[in-house]
N, C-alpha and C positions, 0 to 999 in steps of 0.2 A: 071469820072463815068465808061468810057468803062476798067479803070485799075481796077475797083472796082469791076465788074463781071464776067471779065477775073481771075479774083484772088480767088472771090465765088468759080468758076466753077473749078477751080484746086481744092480746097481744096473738092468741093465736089469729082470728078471725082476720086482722088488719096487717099485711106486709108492710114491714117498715120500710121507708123511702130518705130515711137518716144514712150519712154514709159520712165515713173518716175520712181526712182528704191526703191520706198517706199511699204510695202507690201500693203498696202492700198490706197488709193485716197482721204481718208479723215485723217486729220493728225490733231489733239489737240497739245498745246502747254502753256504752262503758263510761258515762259518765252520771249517770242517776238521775237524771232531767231531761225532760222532754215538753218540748209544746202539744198540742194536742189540735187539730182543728176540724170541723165535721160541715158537713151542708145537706141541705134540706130542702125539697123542692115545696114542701107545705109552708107556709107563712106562720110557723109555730113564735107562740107567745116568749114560751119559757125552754130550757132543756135542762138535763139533768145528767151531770155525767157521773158514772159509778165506778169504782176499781173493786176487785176482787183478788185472792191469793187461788180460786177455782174458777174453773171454765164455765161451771155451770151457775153460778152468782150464788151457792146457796149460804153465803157472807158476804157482805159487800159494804163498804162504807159511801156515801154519796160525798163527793169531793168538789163538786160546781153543780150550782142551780143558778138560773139566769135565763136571760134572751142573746146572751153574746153566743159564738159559733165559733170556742177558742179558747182555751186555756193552757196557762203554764204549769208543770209540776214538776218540782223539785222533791229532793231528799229521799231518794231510791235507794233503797240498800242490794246487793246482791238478789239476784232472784228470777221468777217470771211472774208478772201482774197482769191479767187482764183488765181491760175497760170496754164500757159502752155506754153509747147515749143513746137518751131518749126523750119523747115530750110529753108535753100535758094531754094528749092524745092517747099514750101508755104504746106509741111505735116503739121501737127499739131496732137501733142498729145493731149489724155485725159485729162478733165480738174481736177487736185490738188485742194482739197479742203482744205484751214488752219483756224482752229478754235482758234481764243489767246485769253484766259484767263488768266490774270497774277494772281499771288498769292496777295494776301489779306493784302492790308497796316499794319492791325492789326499782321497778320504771321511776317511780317515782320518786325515789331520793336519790337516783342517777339523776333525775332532771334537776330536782334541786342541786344537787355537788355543781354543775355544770353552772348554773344559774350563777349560784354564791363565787363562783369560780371566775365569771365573765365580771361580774363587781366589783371581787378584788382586782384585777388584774386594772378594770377603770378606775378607780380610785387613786394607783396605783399611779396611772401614767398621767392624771391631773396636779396630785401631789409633787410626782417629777416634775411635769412642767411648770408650776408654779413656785417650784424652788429654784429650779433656771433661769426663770424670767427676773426673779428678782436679784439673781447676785448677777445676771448682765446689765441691771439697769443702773 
């Protein structure tokens, strides 16, 4: 408990100088992935970046610990997730807000038919052609 207000009182006492480098803090998404990239004007060791399903982080899972200033995350399902980083110092940046909405089952097996569609239609005109070529040869 005494770790757990010793570490309040840092995060109050110290303004974080961590920042996402998205022009926004709320970011849309319809495909479930996103990069992630932050910078720091401190010369930090380590960071630590966390997602939550609330604003307030009172869940959170830690998804990257490192010294890189950059991460990939995949496999989003529908939803809003926050994130934020922080260092071994206990700053903490602003909190990222991610909105995923994927695209629409229907959009998506219209793109497929269309796909499948432009394959047969190729296959189609190589098989032509290569049956022409050979009864003129």
């Amino acid at each position: 408990m005494n770790a757990l207000i010793i570490f309040t009182w840092v995060l109050i006492a110290n303004p974080s100088n961590i920042q996402f480098s998205t022009e926004s803090l709320m970011v849309e998404s319809n495909s479930g992935y996103l990069q992630l990239e932050w910078n720091a004007e401190t010369n930090a060791i380590s960071y630590v970046l966390q997602q939550s399903a609330d604003a307030n982080f009172n869940e959170f899972k830690t998804i990257y610990q490192g010294p890189d200033q950059a991460t990939f995350i995949s496999g989003l399902d529908n939803g809003t997730y926050y994130f934020r980083v922080g260092n071994e110092s206990g700053h903490w940046s602003d909190t990222l807000t991610l909105n995923v909405k994927h695209q629409s089952l229907s959009l998506a097996y219209t793109l497929f038919g269309l796909g499948f569609l432009v394959f047969a239609c190729t296959v189609f005109i190589v098989i032509k052609g290569v049956r022409t070529s050979t009864t003129h040869s």
